[in-house]
C-alpha positions in Angstrom: 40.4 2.0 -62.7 37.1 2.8 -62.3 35.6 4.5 -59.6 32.1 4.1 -59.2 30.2 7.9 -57.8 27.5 9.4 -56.8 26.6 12.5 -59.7 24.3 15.4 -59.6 23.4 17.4 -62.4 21.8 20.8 -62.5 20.9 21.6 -65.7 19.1 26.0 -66.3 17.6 26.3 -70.4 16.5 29.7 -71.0 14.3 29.9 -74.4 13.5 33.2 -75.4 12.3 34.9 -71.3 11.3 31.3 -70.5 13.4 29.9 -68.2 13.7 26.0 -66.6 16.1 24.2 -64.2 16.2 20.7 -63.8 18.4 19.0 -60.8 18.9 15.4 -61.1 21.1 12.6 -59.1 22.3 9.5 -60.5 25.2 6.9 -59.6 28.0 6.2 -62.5 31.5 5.3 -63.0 33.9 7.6 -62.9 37.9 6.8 -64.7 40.6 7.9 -67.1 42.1 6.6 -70.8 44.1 7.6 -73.1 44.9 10.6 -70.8 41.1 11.5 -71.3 38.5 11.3 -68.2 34.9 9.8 -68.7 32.0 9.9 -66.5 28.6 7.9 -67.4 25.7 7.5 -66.0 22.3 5.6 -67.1 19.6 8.0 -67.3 16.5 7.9 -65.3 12.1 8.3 -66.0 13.4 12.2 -65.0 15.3 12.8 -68.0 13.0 11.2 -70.5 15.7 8.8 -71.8 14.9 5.9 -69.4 16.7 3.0 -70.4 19.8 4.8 -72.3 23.6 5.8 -70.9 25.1 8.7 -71.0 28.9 9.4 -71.3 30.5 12.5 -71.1 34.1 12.9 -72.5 36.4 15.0 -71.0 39.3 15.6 -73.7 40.8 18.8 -72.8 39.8 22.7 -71.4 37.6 23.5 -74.7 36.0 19.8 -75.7 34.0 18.2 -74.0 31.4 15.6 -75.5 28.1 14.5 -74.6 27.3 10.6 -76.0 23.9 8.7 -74.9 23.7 5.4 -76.0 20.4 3.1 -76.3 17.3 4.4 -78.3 17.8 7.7 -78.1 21.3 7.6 -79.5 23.1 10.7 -80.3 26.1 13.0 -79.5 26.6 16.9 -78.6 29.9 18.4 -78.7 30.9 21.0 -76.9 34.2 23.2 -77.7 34.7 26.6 -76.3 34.5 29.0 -79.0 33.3 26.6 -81.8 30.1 25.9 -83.6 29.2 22.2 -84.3 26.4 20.6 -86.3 25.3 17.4 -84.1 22.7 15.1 -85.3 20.6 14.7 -81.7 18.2 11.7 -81.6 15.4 13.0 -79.4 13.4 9.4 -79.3 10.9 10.8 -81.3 12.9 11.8 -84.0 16.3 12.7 -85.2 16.9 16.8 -84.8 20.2 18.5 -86.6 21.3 20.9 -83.6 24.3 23.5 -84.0 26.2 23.8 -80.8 28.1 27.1 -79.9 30.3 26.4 -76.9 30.6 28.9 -74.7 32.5 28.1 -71.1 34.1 24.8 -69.8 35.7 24.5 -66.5 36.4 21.1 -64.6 38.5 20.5 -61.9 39.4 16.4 -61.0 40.4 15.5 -57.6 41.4 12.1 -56.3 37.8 11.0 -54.9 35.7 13.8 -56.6 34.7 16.5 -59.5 33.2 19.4 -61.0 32.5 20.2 -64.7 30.5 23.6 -65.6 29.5 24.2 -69.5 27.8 26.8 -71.1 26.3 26.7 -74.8 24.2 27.4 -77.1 21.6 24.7 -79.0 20.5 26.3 -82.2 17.5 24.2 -84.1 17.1 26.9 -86.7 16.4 30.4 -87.8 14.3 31.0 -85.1 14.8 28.7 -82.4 17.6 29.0 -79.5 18.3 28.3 -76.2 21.1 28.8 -73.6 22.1 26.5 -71.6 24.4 26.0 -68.5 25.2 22.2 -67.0 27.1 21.9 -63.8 27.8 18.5 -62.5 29.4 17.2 -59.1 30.4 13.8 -58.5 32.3 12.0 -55.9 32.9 8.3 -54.9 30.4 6.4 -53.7 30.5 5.4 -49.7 31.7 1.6 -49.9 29.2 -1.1 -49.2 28.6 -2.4 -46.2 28.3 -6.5 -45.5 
């Protein structure tokens, strides 16, 4: 069943010395299939990818998956300990990222949940960056009449 949530992202990228930390909220959905959990979310003006969802795939304690869908379509995975070659769709163009996976941690509780990743988005020879996600969700307060 789907549970619909209120999510809050805090996202750190550190570039070289240069480091940036975004903190976003959003509403979603929230269930499980397949024995697999799934939280998505539409993304907002904040994110630059107004307009698209984004889905994040819970399969087990070293994979997790990143998919936006709309115009900016394009799909990060994430596996402790592994490198992956992800085509990422930017808007503006279509980047082919290597992901290093460094840490995943999520815990799910009836009304609520936690995921923490760490990784590393490499765009070539010389460009890197480290990054660290943590996101919270928890039902959404019921509506009143």
């Amino acid at each position: 069943m789907k549970q619909e949530v209120e999510i809050e992202i805090y996202s750190t990228q550190v570039i070289e010395s240069e480091k940036s930390e975004v903190k976003l909220k959003a509403s979603g959905h929230f269930y499980e299939k397949g024995g697999q959990y799934y939280l998505s979310y539409q993304e907002t003006e904040d994110t630059g990818y107004e307009g698209c969802r984004s889905v994040l795939k819970l399969t087990n304690d070293d994979l997790v998956s990143l998919t936006r869908f709309g115009a900016a379509h394009s799909q990060l995975l994430i596996e402790r300990g592994q490198s992956n070659r992800c085509p990422y769709n930017t808007g503006y163009g279509i980047l082919d990222l290597e992901v290093l996976g460094h840490e995943i941690k999520w815990t799910i509780e009836e009304t609520a949940g936690h995921l923490f990743m760490s990784y590393t988005l490499n765009l070539g020879a010389d460009t890197s960056s480290y990054n660290e996600i943590e996101i919270r969700w928890q039902e959404a307060p019921a509506q009143q009449e």
